[in-house]
C-alpha atoms as a printed R data frame, in Angstrom:
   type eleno elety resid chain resno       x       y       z
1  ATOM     1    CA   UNK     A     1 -19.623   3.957   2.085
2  ATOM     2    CA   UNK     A     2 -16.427   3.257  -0.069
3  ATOM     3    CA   UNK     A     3 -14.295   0.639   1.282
4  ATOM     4    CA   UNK     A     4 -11.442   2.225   1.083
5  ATOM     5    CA   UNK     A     5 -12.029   5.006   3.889
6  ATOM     6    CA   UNK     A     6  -9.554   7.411   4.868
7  ATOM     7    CA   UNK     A     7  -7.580   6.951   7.542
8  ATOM     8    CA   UNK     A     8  -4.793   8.814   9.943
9  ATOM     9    CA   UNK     A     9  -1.530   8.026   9.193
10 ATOM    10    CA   UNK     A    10   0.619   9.575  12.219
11 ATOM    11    CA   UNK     A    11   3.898  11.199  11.524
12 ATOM    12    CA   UNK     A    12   6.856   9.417  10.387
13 ATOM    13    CA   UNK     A    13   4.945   6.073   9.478
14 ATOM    14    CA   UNK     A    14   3.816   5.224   6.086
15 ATOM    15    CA   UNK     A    15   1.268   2.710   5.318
16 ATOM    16    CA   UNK     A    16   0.127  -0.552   2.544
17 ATOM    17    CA   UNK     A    17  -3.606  -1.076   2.209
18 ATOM    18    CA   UNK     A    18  -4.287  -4.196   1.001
19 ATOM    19    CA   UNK     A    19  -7.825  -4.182  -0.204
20 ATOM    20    CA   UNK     A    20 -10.261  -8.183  -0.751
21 ATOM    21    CA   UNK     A    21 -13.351  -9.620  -0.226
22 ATOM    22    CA   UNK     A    22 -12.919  -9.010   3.612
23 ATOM    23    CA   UNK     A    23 -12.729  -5.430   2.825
24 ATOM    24    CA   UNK     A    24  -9.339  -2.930   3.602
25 ATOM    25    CA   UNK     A    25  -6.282  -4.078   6.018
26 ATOM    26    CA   UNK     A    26  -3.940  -1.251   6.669
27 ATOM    27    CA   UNK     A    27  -0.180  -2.087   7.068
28 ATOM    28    CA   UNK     A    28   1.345   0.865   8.952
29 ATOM    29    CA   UNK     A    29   5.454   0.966   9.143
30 ATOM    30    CA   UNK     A    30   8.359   3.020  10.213
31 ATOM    31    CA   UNK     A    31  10.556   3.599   6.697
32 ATOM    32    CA   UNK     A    32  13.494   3.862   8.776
33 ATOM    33    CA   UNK     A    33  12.474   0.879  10.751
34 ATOM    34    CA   UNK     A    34  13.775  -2.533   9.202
35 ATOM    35    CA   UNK     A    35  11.982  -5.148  10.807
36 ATOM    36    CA   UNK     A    36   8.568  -3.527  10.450
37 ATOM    37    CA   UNK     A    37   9.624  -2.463   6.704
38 ATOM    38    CA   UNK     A    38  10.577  -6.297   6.299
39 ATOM    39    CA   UNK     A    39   6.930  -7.124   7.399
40 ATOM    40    CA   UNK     A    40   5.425  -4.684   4.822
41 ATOM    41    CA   UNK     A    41   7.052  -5.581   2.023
42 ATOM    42    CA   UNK     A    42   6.616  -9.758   2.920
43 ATOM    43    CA   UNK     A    43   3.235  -8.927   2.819
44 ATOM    44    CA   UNK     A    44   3.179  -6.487  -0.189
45 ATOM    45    CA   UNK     A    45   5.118  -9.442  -2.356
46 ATOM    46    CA   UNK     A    46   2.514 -12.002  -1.243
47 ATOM    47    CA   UNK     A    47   0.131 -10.232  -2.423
48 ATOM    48    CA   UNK     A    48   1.533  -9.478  -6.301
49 ATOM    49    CA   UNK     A    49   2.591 -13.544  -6.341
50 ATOM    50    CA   UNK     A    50  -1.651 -13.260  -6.404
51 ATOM    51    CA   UNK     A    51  -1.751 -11.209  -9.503
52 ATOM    52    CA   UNK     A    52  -3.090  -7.640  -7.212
53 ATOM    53    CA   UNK     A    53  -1.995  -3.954  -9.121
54 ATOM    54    CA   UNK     A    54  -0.108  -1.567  -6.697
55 ATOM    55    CA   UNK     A    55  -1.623   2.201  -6.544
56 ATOM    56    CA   UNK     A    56   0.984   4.823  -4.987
57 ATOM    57    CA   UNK     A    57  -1.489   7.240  -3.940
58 ATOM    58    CA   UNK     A    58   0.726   9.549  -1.860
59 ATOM    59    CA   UNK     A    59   5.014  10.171  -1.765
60 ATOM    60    CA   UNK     A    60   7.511  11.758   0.111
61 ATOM    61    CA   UNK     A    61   7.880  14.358  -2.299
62 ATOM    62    CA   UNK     A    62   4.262  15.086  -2.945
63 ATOM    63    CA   UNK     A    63   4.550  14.214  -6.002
64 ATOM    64    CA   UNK     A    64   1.510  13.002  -8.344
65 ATOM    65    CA   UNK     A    65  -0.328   9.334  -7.587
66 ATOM    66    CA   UNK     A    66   0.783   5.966  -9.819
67 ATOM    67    CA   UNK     A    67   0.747   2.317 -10.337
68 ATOM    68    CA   UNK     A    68   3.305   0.409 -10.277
69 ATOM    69    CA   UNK     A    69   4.657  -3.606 -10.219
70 ATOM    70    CA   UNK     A    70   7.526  -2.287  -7.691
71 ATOM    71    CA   UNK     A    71   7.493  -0.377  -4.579
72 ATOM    72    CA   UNK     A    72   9.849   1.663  -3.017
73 ATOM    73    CA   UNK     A    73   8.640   2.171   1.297
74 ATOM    74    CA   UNK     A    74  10.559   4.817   1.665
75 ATOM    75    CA   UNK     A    75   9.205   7.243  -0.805
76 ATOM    76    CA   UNK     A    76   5.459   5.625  -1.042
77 ATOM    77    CA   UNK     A    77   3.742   6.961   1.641
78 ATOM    78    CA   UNK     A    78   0.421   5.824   0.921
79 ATOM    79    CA   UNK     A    79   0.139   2.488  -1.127
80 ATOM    80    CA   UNK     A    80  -3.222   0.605  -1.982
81 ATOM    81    CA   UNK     A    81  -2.992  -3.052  -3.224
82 ATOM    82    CA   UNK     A    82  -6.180  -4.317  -4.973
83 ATOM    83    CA   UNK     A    83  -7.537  -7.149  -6.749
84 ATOM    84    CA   UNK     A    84  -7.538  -6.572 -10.851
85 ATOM    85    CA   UNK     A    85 -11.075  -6.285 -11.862
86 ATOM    86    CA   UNK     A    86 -12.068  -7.784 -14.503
87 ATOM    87    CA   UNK     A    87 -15.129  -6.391 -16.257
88 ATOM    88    CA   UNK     A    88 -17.252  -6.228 -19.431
């Protein structure tokens, strides 16, 4: 099983999944909702002070999937943070 699953995300939230060793921790927030957008984002900038890539998987206008070194929470719906792999 892939460890990054899918899961619900109910109307009018959007979520940050912040994937590591201990596997995937969804962030779900209100965009309209300051505190818990606050809360997101803390987290979100954490996580890039630790070198992670951010993958907009999902928008509010349906538009097409990207990475990115900013994010916008009220038009990324669907966000995954990951580790950069480094292989050979």
């Amino acid at each position: 099983m892939s460890t990054l699953s899918k899961i619900e995300i109910p109307d009018g939230y959007h979520v940050i999944r912040f994937l590591d060793n201990s596997g995937d921790t969804p962030v779900l927030f209100r965009p309209d909702v300051e505190a818990e957008v606050k809360e997101a984002m803390d987290k979100w900038e954490e996580k890039m002070e630790l070198g992670m890539k951010t993958f907009v998987l999902q928008t509010t206008d349906g538009g097409e999937g990207y990475v990115t070194r900013t994010l916008d929470p009220t038009t990324a719906v669907e966000t995954v943070v990951s580790p950069i792999y480094v292989g050979g």
